[in-house]
Structure formats: C-alpha cells, structure tokens
N, C-alpha and C positions, 0 to 999 in steps of 0.2 A: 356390728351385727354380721357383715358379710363373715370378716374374720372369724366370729364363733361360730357360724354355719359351717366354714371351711374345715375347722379345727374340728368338726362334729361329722364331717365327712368325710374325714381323714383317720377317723379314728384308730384304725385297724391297723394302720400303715403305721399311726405314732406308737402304739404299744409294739410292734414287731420291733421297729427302728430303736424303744427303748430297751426293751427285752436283748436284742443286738447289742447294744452298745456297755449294756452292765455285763454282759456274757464275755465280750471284748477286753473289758478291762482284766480280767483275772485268766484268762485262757491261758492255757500249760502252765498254770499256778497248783502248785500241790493242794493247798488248801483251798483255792479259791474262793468262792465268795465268804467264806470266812474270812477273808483279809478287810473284808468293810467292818467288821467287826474288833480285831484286830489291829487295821491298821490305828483308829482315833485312839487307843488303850495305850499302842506302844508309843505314840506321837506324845499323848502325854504324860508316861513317864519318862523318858526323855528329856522333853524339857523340865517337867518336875525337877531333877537332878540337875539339872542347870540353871534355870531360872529360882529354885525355892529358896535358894539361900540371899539372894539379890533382890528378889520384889515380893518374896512370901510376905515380910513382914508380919512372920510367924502365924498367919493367919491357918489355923485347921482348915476351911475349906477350900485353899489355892489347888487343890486340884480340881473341883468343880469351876474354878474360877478361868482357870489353864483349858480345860476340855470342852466348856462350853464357849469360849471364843476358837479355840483352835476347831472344831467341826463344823460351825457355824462359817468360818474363812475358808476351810478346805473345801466346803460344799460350792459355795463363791470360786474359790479356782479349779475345781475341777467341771463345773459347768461352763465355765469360761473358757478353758485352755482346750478342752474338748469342741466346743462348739469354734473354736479360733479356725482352723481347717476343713467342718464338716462340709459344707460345701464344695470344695473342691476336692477332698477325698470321694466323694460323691456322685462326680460326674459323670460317670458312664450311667449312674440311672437319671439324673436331669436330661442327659442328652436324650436317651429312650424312648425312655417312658413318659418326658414331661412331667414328674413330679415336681411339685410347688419346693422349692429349694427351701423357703423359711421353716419346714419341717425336721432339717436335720441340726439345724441348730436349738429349734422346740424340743426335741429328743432329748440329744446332748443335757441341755438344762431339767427336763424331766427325769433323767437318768440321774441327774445330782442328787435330785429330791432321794429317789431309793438309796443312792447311798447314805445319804444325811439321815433316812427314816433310820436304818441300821446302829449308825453310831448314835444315834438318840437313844436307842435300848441299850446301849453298852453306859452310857452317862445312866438311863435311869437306874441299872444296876450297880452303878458306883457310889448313887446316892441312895439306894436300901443299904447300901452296906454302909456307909457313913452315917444311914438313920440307925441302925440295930446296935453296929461296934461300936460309933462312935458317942451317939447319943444325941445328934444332934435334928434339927427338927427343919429338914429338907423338902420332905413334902408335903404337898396341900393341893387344893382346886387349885389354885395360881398357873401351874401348870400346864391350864388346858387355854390359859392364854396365850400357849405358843402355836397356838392354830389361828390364831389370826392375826399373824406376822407372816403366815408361811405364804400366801396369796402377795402380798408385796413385796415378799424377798424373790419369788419363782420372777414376778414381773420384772424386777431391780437384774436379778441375773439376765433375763433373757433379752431384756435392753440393748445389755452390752454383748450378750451374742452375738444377735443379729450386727450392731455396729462392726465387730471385730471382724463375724464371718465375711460380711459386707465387703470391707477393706480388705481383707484378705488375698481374693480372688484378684485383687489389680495391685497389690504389694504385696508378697510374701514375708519382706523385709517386719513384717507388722509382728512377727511371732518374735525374733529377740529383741524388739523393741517391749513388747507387751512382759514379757519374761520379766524385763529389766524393773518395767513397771511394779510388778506383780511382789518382789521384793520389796520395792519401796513401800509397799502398799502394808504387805505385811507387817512391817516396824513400824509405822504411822497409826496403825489398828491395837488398839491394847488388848492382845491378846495374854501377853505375858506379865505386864506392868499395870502396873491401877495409875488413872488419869491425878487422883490425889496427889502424887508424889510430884507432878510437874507444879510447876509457878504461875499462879493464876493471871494471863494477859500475857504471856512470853510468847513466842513464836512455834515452841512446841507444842504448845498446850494449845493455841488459836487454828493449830494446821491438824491436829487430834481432831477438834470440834469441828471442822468443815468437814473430814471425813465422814461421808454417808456411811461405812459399815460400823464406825463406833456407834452411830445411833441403834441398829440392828443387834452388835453384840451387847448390847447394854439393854434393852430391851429383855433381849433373848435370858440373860442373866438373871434380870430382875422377876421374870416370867417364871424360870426354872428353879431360882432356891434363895434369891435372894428378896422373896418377898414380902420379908416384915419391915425391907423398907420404903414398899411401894405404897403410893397412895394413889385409889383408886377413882378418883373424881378427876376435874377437869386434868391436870399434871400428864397425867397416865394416858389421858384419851390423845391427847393435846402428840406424846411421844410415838404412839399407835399412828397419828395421824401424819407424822411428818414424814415415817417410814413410807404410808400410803405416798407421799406425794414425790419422793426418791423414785420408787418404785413407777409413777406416772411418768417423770419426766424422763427416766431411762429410757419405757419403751418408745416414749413417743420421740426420743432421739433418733433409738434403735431403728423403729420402723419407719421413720423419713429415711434415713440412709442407705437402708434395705430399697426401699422403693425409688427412688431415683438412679442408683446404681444397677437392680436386679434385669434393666434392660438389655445390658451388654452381658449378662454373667455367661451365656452361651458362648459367645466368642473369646471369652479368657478365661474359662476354667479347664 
C-alpha cells in the first residue's frame, strides 16, 4: 500500500520522466516517433524474408506469428536495457532533490508500454488487412484479452528493472554481461520458430518451456489471432494465471534487491 501511495504521489514526476524518456529515444530522428511505428513493421519484414522460408511452414499467417512475438520481446528489451542505467544516468537529481530512485526505472518500463501501445496498432492494421485481402478471420473479442496480460507483463519487466538498475550502480560490468544475455534469450523465446517443430522432452524443447516469455508470447498469440484455438475454461485461466505469478515473483525479487542495496546508492552512483 505504501508503495501505491508513493506511485500516486509521484504521479507527475512519472509521467514527465516518461514523456522524457519516449522523446529521448527518437530526438534528431527525422521521423521520429514514427519510428515506434515503423520500427516493429520493418523488424518484421525482415525477418519475414529470413525466417519464412525455414519455419513458415507455409503458414499465411507467420507474419502475425513473426510480429506478435517480435513486439511483445522488444517491449521486454527495451524496458529492460533502458531501465539497466537509469539510475545512475540520474544521479545528479537523486543527489538533489532526493527523488526515490525506483521511479526511473518505473518510467523506463512505463515508457515501453507506449511504445508497445504503438506497434499494437501497426499489428492491428496488418491484421485488417489480412482480414479484407486475405480473407482470413483475425478478428474477434479475444482480443481484448490482451488487457489482461498487460498488468503482469508491466510487473514481469519492471522486476527485472529494478534488479538490473539495482546491480548496476555497484557493477557496471552487468550491461555486457546482460547484452549477452538478452541474445541468448531471444533464440530461446519462439519468436521465429513454432515450439511444434522441436522434439517433445529434448533439451531444447524443456529449456523453451521454462522460459517465462514463451508463456507471454504464447498467450499474447492466442489472445491476438489465434483464437479458435483457445479454450476458454479452466486451460486459459490456468495460462493467464501463471503469467500472474512470473510477473509476482519478478517484482518481489526485483524489489528485495532494490531495497537492500538502495542504502548505499548515494555513495556509488
């Protein structure tokens, strides 16, 4: 409770700080925030033309299949690589003014959301046009069950914010370690490849299934266009619920880590 008090008193400072931070990304960009538009569009033709031929499996919709994991992971790294520094790019206003440090990392991950809101209207316009040319039958209510994933996935990122910004501030070393990470993570996350094609009990397919973001993109998926093959009884609540519970253990990693370390952040940022 204290925390949502905080977050409620803070308000003004987190919409500046994320106003700042979406204005940040695109500054001396000719287009600029046209590029959050943009950039998920060109990301997945792209891979389209690399990947369609090796794991379309001729499927018409791999490009919804391609853009909704690929936005769903970039919004996860770009909240995460952003908040990895905010803190200590920050310091001259913690030292000042005493603002509560866990705010620039809440930002950073707020900020992801706006750009994730963006490329969610570039997918929905990819799927009116695969509903009218192609014919195929993309939309429905299902859709509006991607609103409540978005409350576990905000908490799932900003978990690992706070961890990363945490460590940060007393390793620097944590950004091309995390980098390196962040790779691995992406090839482990089927954003390209359908989980089908792996060997059921191999060591690929078992290290896929512990990954917390396949459950999200796969969710995210089923939410967005692949819903005649969802079923919406216990299965569905049951996949809804697991995400919840990612999303608990992150932050409450996140914020013991935060809180045990944020004593000395003065003297080493």
């Amino acid at each position: 409770m204290k925390c949502n008090l905080s977050i409620y008193k803070n308000r003004n400072i987190i919409y500046e700080l994320v106003k700042k931070s979406v204005k940040t990304q695109y500054r001396n960009s000719g287009l600029g925030i046209l590029w959050t538009i943009l950039n998920p569009l060109l990301n997945m033709l792209v891979m389209w033309l690399v990947f369609a031929q090796f794991f379309g499996d001729g499927d018409p919709l791999y490009p919804l299949y391609l853009l909704t994991g690929n936005i769903l992971f970039q919004a996860l790294r770009s909240a995460t690589t952003n908040s990895l520094s905010s803190i200590v790019n920050n310091r001259g206003l913690i030292l000042k003014t005493k603002i509560n440090a866990y705010l620039f990392p809440l930002s950073s991950t707020l900020s992801s959301l706006v750009t994730f809101g963006f490329s969610f209207i570039v997918l929905l316009g990819i799927m009116l046009c695969v509903q009218i040319f192609g014919g195929y039958n993309v939309f429905g209510y299902q859709i509006l069950f991607v609103l409540l994933m978005i409350p576990a996935f905000l908490l799932f990122e900003l978990g690992i914010s706070l961890f990363l910004s945490s460590l940060y501030v007393y390793c620097r070393d944590i950004t091309h370690l995390y980098t390196v990470f962040l790779t691995l993570w992406t090839y482990i996350t089927p954003i390209f490849y359908k989980v089908d094609r792996l060997k059921v009990g191999s060591l690929a397919y078992n290290v896929v299934k512990f990954n917390p973001m396949y459950y999200f993109v796969k969710y995210f998926r089923d939410a967005v266009y692949n819903f005649s093959y969802l079923d919406y009884g216990i299965p569905y609540m049951k996949t809804l619920g697991i995400l919840y519970l990612f999303g608990f253990i992150s932050i409450v990693i996140g914020s013991i880590l935060y809180k045990l370390l944020k004593k000395n952040f003065v003297t080493n940022v």
